[in-house]
Backbone as a printed PyTorch tensor [residue, N CA C, xyz], in Angstrom:
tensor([[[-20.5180,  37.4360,  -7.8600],
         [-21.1500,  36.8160,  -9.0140],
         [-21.5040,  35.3690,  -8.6620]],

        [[-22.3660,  34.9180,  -8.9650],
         [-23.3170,  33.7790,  -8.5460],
         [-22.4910,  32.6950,  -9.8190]],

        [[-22.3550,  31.1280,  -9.0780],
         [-21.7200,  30.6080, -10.1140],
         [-22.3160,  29.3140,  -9.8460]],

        [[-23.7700,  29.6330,  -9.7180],
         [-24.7350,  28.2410, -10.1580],
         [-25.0490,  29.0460, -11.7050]],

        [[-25.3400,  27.0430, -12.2510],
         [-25.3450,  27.1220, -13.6640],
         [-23.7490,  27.7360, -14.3770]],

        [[-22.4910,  27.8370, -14.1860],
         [-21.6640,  28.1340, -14.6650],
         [-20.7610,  26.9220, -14.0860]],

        [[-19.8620,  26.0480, -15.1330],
         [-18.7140,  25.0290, -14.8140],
         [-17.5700,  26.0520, -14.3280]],

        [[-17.4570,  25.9350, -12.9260],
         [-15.7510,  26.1310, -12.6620],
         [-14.9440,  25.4300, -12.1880]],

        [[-15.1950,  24.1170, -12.2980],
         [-14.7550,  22.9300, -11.7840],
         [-14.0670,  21.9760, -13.2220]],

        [[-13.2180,  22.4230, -13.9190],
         [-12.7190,  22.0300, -15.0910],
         [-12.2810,  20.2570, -14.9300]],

        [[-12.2110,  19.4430, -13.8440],
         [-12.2140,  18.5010, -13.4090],
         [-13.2360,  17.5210, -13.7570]],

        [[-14.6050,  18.4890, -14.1120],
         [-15.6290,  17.6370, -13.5500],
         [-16.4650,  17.7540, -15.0310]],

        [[-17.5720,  17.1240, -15.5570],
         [-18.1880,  17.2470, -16.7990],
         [-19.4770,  17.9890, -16.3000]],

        [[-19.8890,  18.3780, -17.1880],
         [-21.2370,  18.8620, -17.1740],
         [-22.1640,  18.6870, -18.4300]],

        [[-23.6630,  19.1290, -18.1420],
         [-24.8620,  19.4780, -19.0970],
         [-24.9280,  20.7010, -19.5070]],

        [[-24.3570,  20.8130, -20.1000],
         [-25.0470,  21.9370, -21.1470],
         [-25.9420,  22.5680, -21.6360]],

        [[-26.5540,  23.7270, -21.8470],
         [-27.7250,  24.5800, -23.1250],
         [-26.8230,  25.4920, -23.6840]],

        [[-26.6460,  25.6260, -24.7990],
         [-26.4360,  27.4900, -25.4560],
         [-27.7210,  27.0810, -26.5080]],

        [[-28.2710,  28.3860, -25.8990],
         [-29.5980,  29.4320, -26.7280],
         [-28.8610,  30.1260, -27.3540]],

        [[-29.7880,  30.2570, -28.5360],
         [-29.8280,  31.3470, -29.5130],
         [-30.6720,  32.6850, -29.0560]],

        [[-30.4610,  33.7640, -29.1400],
         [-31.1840,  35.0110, -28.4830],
         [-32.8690,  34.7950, -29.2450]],

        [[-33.5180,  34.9860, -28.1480],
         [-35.1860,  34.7520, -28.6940],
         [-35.6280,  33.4740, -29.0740]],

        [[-34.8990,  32.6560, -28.4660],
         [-34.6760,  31.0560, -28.9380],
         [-35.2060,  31.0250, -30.6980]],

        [[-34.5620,  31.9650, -31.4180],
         [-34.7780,  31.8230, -32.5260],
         [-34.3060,  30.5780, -33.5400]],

        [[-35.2770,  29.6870, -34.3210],
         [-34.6330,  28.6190, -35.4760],
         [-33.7260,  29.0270, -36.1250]],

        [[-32.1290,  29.1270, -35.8250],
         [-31.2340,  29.5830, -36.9310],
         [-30.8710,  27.8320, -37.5250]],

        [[-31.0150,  27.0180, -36.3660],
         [-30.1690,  25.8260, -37.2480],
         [-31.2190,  24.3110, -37.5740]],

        [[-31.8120,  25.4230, -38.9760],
         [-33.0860,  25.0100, -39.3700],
         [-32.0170,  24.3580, -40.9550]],

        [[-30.8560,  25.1170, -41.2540],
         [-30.2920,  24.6290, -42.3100],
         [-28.7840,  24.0420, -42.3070]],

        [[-28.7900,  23.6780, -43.1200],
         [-27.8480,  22.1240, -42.9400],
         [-26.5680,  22.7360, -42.9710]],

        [[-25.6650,  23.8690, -43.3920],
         [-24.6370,  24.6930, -43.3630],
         [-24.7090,  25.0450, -41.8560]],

        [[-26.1720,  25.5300, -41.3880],
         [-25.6980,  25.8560, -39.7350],
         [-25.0860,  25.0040, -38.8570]],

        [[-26.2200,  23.6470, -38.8990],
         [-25.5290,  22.4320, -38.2130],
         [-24.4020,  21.7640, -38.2800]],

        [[-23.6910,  21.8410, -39.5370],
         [-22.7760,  21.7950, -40.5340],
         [-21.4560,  22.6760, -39.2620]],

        [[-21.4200,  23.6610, -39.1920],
         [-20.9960,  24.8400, -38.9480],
         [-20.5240,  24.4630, -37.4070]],

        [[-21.9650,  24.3880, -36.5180],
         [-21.6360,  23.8640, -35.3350],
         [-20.6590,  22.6840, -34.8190]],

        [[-21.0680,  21.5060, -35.6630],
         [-19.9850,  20.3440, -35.6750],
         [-18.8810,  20.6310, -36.2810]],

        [[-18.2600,  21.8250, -37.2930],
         [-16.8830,  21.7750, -37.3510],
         [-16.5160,  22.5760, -36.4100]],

        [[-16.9830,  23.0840, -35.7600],
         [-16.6340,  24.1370, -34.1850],
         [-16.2720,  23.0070, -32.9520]],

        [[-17.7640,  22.5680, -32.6320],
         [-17.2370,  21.0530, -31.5240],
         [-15.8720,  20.4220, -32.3150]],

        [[-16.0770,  19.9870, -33.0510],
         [-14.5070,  19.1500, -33.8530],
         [-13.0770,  19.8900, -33.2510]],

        [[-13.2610,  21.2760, -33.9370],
         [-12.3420,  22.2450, -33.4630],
         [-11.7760,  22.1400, -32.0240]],

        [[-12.7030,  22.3560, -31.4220],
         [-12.9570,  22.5340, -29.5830],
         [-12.1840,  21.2220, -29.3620]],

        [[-12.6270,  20.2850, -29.7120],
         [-12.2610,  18.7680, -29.4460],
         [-10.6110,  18.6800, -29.3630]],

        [[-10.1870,  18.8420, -30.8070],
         [ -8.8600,  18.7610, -31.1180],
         [ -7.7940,  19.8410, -30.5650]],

        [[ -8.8000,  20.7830, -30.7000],
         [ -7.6790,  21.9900, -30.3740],
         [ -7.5550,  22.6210, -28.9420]],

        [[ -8.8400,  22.2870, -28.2530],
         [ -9.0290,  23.1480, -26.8970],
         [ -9.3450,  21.8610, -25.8410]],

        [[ -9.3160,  20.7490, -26.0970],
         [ -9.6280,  19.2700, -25.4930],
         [-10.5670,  19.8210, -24.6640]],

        [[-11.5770,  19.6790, -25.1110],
         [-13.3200,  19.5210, -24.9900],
         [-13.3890,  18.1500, -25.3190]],

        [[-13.6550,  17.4780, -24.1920],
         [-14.2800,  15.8540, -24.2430],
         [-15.9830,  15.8070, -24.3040]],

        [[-16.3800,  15.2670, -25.2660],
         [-17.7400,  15.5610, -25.2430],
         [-18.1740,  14.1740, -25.6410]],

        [[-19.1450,  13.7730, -24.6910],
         [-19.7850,  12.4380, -24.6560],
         [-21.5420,  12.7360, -24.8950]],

        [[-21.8500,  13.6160, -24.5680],
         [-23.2310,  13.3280, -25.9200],
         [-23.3920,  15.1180, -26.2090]],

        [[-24.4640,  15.0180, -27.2640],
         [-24.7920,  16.3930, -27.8710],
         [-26.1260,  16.0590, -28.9880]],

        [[-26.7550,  17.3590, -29.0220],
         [-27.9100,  17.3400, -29.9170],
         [-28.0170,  19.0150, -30.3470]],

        [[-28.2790,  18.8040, -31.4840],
         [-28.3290,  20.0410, -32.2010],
         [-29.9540,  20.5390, -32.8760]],

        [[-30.3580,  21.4100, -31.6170],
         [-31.8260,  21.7010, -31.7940],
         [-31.8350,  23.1320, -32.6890]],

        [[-33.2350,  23.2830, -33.5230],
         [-33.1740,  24.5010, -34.0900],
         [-32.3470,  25.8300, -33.4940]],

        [[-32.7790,  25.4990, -32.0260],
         [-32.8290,  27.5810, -31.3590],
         [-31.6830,  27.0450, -30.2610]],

        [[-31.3510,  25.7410, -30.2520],
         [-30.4760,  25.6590, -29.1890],
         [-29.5770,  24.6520, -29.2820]],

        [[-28.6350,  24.1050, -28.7780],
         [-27.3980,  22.9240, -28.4040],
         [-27.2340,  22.5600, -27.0890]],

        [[-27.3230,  21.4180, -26.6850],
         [-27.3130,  20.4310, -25.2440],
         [-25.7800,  20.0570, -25.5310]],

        [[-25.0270,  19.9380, -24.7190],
         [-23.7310,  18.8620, -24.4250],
         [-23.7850,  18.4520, -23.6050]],

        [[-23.2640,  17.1170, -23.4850],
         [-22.3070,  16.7500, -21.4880],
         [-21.0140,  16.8590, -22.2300]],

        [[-20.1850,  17.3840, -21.4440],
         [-18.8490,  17.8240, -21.8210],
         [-17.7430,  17.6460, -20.9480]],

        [[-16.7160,  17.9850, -20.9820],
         [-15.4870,  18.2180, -19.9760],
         [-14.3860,  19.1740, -20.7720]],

        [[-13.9840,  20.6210, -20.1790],
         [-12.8060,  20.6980, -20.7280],
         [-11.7530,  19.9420, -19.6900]],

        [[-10.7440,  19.4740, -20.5460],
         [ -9.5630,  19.4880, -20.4380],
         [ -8.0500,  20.0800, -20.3700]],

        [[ -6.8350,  19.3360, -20.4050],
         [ -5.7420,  20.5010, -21.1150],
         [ -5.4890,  21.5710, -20.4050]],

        [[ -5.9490,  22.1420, -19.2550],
         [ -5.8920,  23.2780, -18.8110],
         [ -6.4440,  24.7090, -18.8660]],

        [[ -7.5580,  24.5710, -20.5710],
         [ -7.8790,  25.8990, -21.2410],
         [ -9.2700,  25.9330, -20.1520]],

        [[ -9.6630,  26.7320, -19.3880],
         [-10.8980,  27.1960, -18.7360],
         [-11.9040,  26.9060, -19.7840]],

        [[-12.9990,  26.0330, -19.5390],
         [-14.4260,  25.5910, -19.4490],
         [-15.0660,  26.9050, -20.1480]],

        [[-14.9570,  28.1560, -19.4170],
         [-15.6560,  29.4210, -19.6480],
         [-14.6730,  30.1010, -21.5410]],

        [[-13.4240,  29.8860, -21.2720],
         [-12.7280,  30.3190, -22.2950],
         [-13.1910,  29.4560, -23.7400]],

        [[-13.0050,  27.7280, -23.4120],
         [-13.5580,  26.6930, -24.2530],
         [-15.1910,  27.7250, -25.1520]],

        [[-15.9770,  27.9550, -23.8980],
         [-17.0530,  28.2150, -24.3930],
         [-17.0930,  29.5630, -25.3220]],

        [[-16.5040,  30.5850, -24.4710],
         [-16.3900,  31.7040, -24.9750],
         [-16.0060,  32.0150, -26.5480]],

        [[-14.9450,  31.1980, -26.8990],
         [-14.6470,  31.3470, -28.0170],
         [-15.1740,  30.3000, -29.3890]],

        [[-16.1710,  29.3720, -28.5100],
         [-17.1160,  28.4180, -29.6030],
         [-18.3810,  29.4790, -29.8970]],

        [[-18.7550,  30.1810, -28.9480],
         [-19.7390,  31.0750, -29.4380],
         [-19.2610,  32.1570, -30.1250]],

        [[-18.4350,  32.8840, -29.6790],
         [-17.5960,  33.6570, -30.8000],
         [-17.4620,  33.5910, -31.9440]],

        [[-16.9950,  32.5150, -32.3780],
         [-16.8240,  32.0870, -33.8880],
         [-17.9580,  31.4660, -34.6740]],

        [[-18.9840,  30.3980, -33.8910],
         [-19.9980,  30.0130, -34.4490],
         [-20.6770,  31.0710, -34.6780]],

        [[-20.9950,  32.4990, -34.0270],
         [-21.8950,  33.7570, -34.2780],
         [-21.3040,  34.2380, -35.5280]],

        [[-20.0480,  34.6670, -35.8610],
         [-19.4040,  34.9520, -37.1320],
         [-19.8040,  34.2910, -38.2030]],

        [[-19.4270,  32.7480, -37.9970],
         [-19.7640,  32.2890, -39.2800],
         [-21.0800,  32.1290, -39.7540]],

        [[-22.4680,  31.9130, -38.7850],
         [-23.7180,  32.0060, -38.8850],
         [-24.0570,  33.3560, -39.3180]],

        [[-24.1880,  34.6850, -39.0800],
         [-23.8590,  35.5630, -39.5250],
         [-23.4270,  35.5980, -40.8980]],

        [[-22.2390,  35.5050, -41.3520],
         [-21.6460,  34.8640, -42.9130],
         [-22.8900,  34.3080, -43.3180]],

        [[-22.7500,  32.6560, -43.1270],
         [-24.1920,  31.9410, -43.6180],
         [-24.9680,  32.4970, -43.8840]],

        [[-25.9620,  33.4420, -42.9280],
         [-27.3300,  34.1170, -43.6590],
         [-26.8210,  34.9160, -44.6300]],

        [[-25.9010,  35.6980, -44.2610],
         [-25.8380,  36.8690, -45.9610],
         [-25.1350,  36.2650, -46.9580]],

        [[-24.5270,  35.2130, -46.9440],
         [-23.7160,  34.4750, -47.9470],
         [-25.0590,  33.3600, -49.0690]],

        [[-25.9480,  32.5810, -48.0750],
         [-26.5360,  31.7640, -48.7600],
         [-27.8590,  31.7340, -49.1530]],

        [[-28.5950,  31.0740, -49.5750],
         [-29.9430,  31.7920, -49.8720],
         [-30.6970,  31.2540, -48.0260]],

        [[-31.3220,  32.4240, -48.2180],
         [-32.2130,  32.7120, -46.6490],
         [-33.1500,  33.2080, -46.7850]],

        [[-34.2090,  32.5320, -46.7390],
         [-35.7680,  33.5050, -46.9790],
         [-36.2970,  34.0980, -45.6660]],

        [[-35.1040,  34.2090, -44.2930],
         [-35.6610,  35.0710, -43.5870],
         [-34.2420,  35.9220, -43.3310]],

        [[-33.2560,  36.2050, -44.1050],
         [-32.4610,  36.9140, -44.1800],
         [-32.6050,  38.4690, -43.5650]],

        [[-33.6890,  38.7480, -43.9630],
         [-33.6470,  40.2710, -43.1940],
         [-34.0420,  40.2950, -41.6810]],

        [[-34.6840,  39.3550, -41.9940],
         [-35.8220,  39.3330, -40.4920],
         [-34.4540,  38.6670, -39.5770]],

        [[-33.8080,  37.7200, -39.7140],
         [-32.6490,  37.4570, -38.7680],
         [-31.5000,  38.6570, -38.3760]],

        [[-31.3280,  39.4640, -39.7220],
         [-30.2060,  40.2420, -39.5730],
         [-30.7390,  40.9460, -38.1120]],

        [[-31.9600,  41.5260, -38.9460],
         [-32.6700,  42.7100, -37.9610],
         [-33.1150,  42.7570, -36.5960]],

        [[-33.2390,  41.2500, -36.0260],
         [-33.2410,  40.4100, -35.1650],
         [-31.8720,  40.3260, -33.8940]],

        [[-31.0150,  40.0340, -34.7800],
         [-29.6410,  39.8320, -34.1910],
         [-29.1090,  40.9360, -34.0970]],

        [[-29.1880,  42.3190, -35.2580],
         [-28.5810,  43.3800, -34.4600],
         [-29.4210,  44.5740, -33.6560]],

        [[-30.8730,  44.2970, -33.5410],
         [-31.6090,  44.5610, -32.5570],
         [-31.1540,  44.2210, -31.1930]],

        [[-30.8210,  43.0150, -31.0810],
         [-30.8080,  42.6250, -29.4660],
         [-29.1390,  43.3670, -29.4540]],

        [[-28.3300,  44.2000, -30.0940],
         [-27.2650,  44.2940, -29.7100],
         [-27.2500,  46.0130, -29.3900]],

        [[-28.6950,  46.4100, -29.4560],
         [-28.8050,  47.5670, -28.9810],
         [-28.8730,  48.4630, -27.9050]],

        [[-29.0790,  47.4870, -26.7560],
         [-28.2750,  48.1220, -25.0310],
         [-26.9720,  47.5560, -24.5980]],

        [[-26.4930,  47.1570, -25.5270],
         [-24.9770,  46.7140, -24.8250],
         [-24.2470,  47.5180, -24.9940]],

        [[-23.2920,  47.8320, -23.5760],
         [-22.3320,  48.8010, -23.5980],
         [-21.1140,  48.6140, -24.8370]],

        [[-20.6200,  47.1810, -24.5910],
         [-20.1970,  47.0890, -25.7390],
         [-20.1970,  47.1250, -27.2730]],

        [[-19.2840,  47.5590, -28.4210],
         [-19.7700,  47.9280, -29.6260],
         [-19.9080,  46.6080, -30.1880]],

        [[-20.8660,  45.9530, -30.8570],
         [-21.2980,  45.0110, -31.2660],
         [-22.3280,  44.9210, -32.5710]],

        [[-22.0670,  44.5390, -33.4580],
         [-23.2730,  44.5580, -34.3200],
         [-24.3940,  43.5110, -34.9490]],

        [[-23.5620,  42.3530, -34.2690],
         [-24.9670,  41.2000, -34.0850],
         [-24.5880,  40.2870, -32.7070]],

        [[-25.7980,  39.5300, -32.3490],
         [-25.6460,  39.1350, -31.2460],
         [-26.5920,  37.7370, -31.7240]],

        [[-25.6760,  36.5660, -31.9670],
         [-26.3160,  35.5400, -32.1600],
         [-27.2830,  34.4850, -30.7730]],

        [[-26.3870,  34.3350, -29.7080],
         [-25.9470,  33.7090, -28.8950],
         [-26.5010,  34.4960, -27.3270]],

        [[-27.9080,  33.7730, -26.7550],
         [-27.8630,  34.5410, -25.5630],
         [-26.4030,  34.6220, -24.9550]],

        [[-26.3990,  35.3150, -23.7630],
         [-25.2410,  35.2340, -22.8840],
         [-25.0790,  34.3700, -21.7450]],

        [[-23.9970,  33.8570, -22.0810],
         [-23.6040,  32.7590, -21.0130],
         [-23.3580,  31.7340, -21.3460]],

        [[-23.7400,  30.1480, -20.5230],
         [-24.5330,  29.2550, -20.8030],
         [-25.1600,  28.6800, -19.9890]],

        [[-26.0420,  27.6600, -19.6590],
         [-26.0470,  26.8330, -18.7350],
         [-25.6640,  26.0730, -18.8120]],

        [[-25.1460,  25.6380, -17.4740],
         [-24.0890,  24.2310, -16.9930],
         [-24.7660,  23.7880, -15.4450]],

        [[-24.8520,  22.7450, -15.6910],
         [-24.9980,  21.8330, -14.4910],
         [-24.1470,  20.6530, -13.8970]],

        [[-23.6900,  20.9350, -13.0170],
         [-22.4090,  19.5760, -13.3570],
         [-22.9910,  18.5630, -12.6360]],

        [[-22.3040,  17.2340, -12.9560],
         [-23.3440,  15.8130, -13.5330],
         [-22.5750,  15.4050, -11.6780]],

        [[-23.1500,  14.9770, -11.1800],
         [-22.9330,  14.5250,  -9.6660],
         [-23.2180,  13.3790,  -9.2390]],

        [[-23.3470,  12.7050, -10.3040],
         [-24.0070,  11.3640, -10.0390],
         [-24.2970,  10.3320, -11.3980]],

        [[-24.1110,   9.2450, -11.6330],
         [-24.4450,   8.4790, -12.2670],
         [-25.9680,   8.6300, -13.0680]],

        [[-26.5040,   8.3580, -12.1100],
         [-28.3080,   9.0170, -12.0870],
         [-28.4850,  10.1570, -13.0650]],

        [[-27.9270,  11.3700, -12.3210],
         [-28.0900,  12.7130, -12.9320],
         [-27.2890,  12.5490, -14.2750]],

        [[-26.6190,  11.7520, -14.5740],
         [-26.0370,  12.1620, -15.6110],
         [-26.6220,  11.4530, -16.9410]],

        [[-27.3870,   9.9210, -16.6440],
         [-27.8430,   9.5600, -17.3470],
         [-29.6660,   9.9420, -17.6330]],

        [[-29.9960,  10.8340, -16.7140],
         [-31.1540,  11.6550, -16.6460],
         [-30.9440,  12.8880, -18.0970]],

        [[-29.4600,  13.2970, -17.9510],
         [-29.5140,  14.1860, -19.1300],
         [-29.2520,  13.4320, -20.1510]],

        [[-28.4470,  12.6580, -20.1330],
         [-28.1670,  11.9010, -21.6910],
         [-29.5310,  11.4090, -22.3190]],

        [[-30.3710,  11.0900, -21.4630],
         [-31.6330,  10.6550, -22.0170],
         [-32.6140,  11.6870, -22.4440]],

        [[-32.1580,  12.7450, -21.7020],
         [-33.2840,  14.2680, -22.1290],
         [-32.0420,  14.9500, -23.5720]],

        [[-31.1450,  15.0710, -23.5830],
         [-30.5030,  14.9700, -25.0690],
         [-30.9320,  14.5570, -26.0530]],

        [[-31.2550,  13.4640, -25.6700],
         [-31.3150,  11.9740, -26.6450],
         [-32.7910,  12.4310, -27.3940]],

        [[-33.5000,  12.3710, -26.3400],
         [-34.8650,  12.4270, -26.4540],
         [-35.1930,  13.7440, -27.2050]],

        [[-34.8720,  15.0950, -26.8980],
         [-35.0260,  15.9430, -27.8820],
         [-35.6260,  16.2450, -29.0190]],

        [[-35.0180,  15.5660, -30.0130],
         [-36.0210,  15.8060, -31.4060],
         [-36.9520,  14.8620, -31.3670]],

        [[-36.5520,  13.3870, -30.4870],
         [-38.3240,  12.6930, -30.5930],
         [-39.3130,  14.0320, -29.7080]],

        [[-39.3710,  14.0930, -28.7300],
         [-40.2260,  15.0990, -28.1670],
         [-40.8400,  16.1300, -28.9570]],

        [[-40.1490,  16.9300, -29.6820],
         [-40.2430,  17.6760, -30.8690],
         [-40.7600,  17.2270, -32.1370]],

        [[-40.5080,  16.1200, -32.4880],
         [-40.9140,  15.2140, -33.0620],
         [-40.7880,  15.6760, -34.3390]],

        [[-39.4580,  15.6920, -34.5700],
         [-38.2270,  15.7130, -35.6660],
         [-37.7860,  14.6800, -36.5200]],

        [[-38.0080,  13.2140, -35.1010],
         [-37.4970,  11.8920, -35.5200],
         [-38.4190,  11.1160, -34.7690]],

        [[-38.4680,   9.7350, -34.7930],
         [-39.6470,   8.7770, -34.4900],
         [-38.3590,   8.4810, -33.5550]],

        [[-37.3620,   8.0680, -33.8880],
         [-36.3970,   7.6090, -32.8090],
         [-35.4190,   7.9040, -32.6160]],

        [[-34.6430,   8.3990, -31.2710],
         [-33.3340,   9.2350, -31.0970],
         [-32.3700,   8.7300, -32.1600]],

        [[-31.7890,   7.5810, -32.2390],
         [-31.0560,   7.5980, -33.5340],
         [-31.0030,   8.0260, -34.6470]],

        [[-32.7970,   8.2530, -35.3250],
         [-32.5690,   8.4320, -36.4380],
         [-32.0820,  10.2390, -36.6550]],

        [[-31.9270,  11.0300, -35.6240],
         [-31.5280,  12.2800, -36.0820],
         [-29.6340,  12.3960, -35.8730]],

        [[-29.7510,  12.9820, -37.1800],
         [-28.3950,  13.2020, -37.4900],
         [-27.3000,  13.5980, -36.6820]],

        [[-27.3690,  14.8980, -36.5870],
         [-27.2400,  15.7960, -35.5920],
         [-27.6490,  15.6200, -34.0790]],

        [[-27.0380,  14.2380, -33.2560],
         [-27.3890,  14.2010, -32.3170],
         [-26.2500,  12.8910, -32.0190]],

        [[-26.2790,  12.4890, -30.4500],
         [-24.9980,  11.5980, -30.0630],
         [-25.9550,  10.3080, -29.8870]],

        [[-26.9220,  10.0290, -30.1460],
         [-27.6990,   8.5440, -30.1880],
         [-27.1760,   8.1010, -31.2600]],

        [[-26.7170,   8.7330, -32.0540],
         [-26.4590,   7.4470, -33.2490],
         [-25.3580,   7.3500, -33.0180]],

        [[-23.8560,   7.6740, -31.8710],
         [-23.1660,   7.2280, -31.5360],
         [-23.0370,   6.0330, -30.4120]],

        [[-24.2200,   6.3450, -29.4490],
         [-24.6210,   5.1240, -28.5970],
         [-25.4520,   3.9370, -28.8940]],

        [[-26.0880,   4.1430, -30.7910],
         [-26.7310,   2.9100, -31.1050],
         [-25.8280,   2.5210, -32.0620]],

        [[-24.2220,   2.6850, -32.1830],
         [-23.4820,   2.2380, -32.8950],
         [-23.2080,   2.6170, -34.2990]],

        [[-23.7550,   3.5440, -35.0570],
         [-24.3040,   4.3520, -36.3780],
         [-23.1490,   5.2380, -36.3650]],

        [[-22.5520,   5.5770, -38.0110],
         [-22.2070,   6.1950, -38.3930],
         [-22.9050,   7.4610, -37.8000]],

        [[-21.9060,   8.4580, -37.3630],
         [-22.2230,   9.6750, -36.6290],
         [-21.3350,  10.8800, -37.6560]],

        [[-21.7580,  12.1500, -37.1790],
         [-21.2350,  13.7780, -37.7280],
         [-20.2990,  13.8410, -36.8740]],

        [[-20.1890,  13.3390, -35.4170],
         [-19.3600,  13.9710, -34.4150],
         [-19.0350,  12.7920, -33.4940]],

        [[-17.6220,  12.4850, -33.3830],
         [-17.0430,  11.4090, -32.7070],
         [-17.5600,  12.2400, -31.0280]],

        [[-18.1430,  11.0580, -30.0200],
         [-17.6400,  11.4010, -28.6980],
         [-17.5240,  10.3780, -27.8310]],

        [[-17.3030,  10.3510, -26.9810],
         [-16.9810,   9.4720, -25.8910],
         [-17.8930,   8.8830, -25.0700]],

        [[-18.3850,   7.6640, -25.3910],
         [-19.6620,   6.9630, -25.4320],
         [-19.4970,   6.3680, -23.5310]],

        [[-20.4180,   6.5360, -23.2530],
         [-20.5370,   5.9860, -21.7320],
         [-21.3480,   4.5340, -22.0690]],

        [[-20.0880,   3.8020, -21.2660],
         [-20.3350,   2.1530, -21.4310],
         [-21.4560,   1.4840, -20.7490]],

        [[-22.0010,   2.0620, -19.6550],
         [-23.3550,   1.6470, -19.3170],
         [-24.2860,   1.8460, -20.1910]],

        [[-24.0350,   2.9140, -20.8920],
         [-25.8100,   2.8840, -21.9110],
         [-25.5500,   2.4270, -22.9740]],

        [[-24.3120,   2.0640, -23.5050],
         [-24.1390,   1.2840, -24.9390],
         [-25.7120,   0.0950, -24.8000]],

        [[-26.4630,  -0.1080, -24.1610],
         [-27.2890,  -1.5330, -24.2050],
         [-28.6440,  -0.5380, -24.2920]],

        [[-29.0560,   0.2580, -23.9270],
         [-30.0410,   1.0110, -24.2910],
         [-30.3190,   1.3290, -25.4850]],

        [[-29.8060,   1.7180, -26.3810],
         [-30.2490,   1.4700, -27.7320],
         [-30.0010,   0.6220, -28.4840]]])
C-alpha cells in the first residue's frame, strides 16, 4: 500500500483535504460548520490533534495539523469522519433542507459497491496529507488555506470568513482555538 499523501509520521504535522463524495456543498449551512468545529474541538481535547490553521469550504476542509498523545494520525482521522458523517446525516433529515432528498439519494448511492454494509457515505475515502518539510512549504499552505474563500470569493478578505484560522492569525475572535505560527502573526 502506497503511503504518499497518508501521515504516518505522527511526529511530524501536515496539510490536509477531506472531500465530501462528489465534492458535494453539504457545509453550505451553519449547523454543518457548526458540527465540524465541535468535532475539531473534540479531536483537540480528547484525541490531541494540534491544529494550527483550518478552513471550512462548502464540499471540503483543509488543516495543518499534528496528532499527538500517541492516538495514530489515521485513527484521529478515522473517527472525525465517522462521526461528522452521522451527525450530517442527522442534520439533513432533522432540519429544514431543500435538497434533502437529492443528498440522501446521493450519499446512499455512492454506498452501493462497497463490500461493506453501509447506508450513507458522506466522506470520500481517505484523506490527503502532505507533510510540511519546510518552513516554505508550510507557509505555502497556510496561505492557500487562508486564501480559500477569497479565491472563491466568499469573503473580500481571509479574515473576514468565519469558519477559517485567519481570524486567528489577524488576532479576531475565532470558532476554533489553534496554534498560531509566530512568523505570520505580521501578515495580517
Amino acid at each position: 500500500m502506497s503511503t504518499k499523501y497518508k501521515a504516518v509520521n505522527n511526529d511530524n504535522a501536515y496539510f490536509i483535504t477531506i472531500t465530501t463524495v462528489a465534492w458535494v456543498d453539504v457545509f453550505t449551512r451553519l449547523s454543518q460548520r457548526e458540527t465540524i468545529i465541535e468535532a475539531l474541538k473534540y479531536c483537540q481535547a480528547q484525541k490531541g490533534l494540534e491544529i494550527y490553521a483550518y478552513v471550512i469550504m462548502p464540499s471540503h476542509i483543509h488543516l495543518i495539523c499534528r496528532a499527538t498523545g500517541g492516538i495514530a494520525f489515521s485513527d484521529v482521522m478515522r473517527d472525525f469522519k465517522k462521526f461528522t458523517s452521522k451527525k450530517i446525516i442527522s442534520l439533513i433529515k432533522e432540519e429544514p433542507e431543500s435538497r434533502r432528498e437529492w443528498l440522501l439519494d446521493l450519499f446512499k448511492s455512492v454506498c452501493l459497491h462497497l463490500k461493506r454494509e453501509q447506508s450513507y457515505k458522506v466522506w470520500q475515502d481517505g484523506y490527503h496529507a502532505e507533510e510540511l518539510f519546510s518552513d516554505k512549504f508550510t507557509y505555502q499552505k497556510l496561505n492557500y488555506i487562508h486564501q480559500n474563500p477569497v479565491v472563491d470569493r466568499i469573503v473580500e478578505r481571509p479574515e473576514d470568513y468565519i469558519f477559517s484560522s485567519a481570524r486567528n492569525y489577524a488576532g479576531l475572535e475565532s470558532v476554533l482555538d489553534v496554534i498560531v505560527l509566530p512568523a505570520l502573526l505580521t501578515e495580517y
